[in-house]
C-alpha positions, 0 to 999 in steps of 0.5 A, a space after each residue: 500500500 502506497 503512503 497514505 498520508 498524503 491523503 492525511 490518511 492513518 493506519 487508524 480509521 477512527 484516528 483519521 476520522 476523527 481529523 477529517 471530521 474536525 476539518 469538515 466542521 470548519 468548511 461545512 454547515 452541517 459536518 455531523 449530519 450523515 445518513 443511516 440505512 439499516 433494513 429488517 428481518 425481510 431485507 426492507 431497507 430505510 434511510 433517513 439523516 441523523 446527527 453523529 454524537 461522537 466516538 463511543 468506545 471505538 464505535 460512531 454513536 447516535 441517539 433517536 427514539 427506541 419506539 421509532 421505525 429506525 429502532 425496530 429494525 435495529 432490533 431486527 437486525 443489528 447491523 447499518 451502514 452511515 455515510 458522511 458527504 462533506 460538499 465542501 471537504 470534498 470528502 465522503 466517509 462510508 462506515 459499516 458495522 454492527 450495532 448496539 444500544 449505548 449504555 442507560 448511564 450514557 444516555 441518560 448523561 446525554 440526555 442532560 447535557 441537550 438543551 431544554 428545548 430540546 429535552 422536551 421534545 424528546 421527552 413528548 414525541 412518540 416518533 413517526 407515529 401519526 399526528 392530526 397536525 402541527 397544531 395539536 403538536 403545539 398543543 402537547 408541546 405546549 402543555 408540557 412546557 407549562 408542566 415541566 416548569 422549574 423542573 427537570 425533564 424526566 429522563 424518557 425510557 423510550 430514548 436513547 443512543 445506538 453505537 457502530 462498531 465498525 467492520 467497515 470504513 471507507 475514505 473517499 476524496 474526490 479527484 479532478 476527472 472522477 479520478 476519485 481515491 477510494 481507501 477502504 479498512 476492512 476488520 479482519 478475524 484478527 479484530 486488526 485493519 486490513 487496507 485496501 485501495 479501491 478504483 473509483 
């Protein structure tokens, strides 16, 4: 394998993740947004933008609601596959792997640390469930302000992180003429990296 670090690329993935993410953050409005896909037991596939909470033990962490459509199938089957897409990094990052709750003392500690605004919401949202319309969310937005104040927002059991551990992760720069450089790590049996370069 060639010398990777003219592509500021170690022989650590989460290392390298890490640094490319810092730098997309200072070119890019939304760096942390990325897409999820996960699919269930049937092999039906879903898709939605998420936001990226940071390396949890070696593994890419995101929080969401554990009644949403995103959790079932999760629970069907535990494995996903995120996608980072900086337009102007001129960068993408493509991660696979398995997937497991964070722990209810992880979550909870994140939880606390979101704005009010922001636990509420989470707090009242039965997530994808139908709603008659945006009033009647207000409403029950509302209510819940006007009961909740000058107190803590209860911890929802409902809620709560999910970590990646990656088996796969892809850095991929874009190149003048489509002549892209694709560097993919593969985890192999001995839990160590495996480099690979890809053709565009």
């Amino acid at each position: 394998m060639e010398n990777l670090s003219k592509f500021d690329i170690s022989n650590d993935p989460i290392e390298t993740f890490e640094n490319w993410f810092n730098k997309a953050k200072e070119l890019d409005t939304y760096a942390d947004a990325f897409s999820l896909a996960t699919s269930d037991s049937q092999g039906d596939v879903s898709v939605r933008y998420l936001l990226f909470k940071g390396i949890v033990d070696g593994g890419f962490s995101f929080y969401t609601n554990y009644n949403s459509p995103k959790a079932e199938q999760l629970e069907e089957n535990p494995r996903a596959s995120m996608a980072f897409f900086w337009k102007n990094f001129a960068r993408q990052v493509r991660v696979k792997g398995n997937v497991s709750r964070t722990t209810l003392e992880q979550s909870k500690k994140y939880f606390e640390g979101r704005a009010r605004e922001s636990q509420i919401a989470s707090y009242i949202s039965d997530q994808s469930k139908r709603i008659e319309s945006r009033e009647e969310l207000l409403k029950l937005h509302s209510e819940k302000v006007s009961e909740l104040e000058g107190k803590d927002i209860p911890y929802p059991s409902n809620w709560g992180g999910y970590v990646i551990d990656p088996t796969e992760i892809e850095f991929f720069i874009y190149g003048e003429f489509r002549l892209n450089d694709r560097i993919l790590f593969k985890r192999n049996s001995n839990n160590a990296w495996d480099i690979e370069r890809l053709q565009p």
